[in-house]
C-alpha positions in Angstrom: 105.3 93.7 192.5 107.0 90.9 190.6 107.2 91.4 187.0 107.9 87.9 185.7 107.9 88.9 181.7 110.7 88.2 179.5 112.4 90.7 177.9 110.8 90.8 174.7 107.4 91.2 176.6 108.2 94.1 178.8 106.6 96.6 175.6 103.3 95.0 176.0 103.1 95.0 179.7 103.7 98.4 179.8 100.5 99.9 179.8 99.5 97.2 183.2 103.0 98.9 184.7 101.7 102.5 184.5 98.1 101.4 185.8 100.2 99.5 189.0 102.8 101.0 189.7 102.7 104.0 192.1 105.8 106.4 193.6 105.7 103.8 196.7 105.9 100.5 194.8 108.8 98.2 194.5 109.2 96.2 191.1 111.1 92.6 191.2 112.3 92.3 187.8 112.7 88.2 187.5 114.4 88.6 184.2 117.3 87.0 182.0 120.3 89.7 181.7 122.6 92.2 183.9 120.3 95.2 182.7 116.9 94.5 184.1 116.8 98.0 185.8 117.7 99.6 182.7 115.7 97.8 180.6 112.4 98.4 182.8 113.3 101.6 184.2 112.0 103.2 180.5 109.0 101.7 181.1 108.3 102.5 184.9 108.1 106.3 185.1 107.6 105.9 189.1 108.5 103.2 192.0 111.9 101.6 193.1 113.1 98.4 190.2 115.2 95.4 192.5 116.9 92.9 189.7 116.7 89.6 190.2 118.6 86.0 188.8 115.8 83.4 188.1 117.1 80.0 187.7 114.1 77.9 186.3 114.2 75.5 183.6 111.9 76.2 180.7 109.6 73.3 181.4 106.5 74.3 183.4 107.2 73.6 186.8 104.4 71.8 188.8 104.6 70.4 192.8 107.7 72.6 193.0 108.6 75.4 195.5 110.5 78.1 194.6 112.8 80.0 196.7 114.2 83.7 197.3 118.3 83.8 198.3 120.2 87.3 199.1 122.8 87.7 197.0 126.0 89.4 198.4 127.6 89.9 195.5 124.6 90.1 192.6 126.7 91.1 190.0 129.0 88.3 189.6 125.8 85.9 190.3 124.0 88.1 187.6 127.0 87.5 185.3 127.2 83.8 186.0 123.6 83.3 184.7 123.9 85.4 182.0 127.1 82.7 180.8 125.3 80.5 181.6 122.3 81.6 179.4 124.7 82.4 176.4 126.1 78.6 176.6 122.0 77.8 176.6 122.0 79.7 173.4 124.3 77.0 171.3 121.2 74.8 171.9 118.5 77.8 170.6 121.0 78.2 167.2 121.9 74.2 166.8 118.4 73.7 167.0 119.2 71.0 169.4 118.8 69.7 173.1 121.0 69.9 176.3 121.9 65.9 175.2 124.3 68.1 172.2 126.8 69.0 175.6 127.5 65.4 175.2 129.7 65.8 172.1 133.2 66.2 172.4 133.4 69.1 169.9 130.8 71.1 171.1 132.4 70.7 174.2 135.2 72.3 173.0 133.2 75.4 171.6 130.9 75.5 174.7 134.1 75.9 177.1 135.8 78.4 174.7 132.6 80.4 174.4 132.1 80.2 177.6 135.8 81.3 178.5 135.0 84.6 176.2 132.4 85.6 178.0 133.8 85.2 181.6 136.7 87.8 180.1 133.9 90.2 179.3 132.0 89.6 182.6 135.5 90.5 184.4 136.0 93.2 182.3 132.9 94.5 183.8 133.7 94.1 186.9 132.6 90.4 188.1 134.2 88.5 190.5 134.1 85.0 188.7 136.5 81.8 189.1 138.3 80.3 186.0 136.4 77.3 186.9 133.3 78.5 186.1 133.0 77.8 182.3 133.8 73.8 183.0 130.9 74.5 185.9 128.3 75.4 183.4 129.6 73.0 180.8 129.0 69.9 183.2 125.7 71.2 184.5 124.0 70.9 180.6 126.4 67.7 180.7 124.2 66.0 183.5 121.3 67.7 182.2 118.8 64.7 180.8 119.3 64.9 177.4 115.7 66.2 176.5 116.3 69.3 178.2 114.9 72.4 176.5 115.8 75.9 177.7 113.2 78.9 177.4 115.4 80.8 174.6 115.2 77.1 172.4 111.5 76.6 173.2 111.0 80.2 172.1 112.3 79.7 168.9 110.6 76.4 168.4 107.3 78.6 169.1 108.7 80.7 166.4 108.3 83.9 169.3 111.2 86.6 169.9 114.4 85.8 171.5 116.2 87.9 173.8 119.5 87.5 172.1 119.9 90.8 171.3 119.0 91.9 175.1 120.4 89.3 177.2 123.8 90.4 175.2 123.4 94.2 174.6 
């Protein structure tokens, strides 16, 4: 089973989890955060929980295929998105697009944010390359500068965020 809810939303699919789930069933958790498991696991009395990194934008996606990729190292790639998703944040609290990566001081702030959270994410243990703040940095860079991000359409919607969960 793939449980493709965010965060927020895993309370109200709860009830559909106890009805599907049985002792034999395998849950995909497609979810923001390094604490999927953790998070679901309250909610999923029975059956095995396998985390998972989803990289989708927040547009809808049509005449696209996805695809699945083993991860040998999950934890650092788990890590990486949730930087990543914490640099996507600047756009959810600035109340503006990815074209806002274009200006030299939020540059600035998004690479030493950025640099802050890869010391956490080695504190925990990942396995993450200095250059990986300048990595995510130029991806919103030649992002078009429309781009939305599900944590900024969210709170255009005026729905919850996962702040507080993606950085629990």
């Amino acid at each position: 089973m793939f449980l493709a809810v965010k965060a927020t939303q895993i309370e109200a699919a709860a009830d559909w989890l106890a009805t599907l789930v049985g002792p034999q069933t395998v849950v995909r958790v497609l979810q923001n955060g390094i604490e999927q498991a953790e998070i679901v696991r309250s909610h999923l009395p029975r059956g095995d929980i396998v985390p998972a990194v989803v990289w989708f934008p927040a547009q809808a996606l049509q005449g696209t295929r996805c695809a699945v990729d083993l991860a040998e190292n999950f934890s650092a790639l788990a890590w990486r998105k949730l930087l990543q998703n914490a640099v996507a944040g600047l756009m959810a609290l600035t109340h503006r697009r990815s074209g806002i990566f274009s200006r030299s001081d939020i540059a600035g702030l998004t690479l030493a944010y950025a640099r802050e959270c890869l010391a956490v994410a080695r504190a925990e243990g990942a396995e993450l390359g200095d250059e990986v703040p300048q990595e995510i940095l130029e991806k919103f860079q030649a992002a078009p500068a429309d781009m939305s991000t599900s944590i900024l359409t969210d709170r255009e919607a005026g729905r919850p965020l996962e702040w507080d969960i993606r950085t629990a």
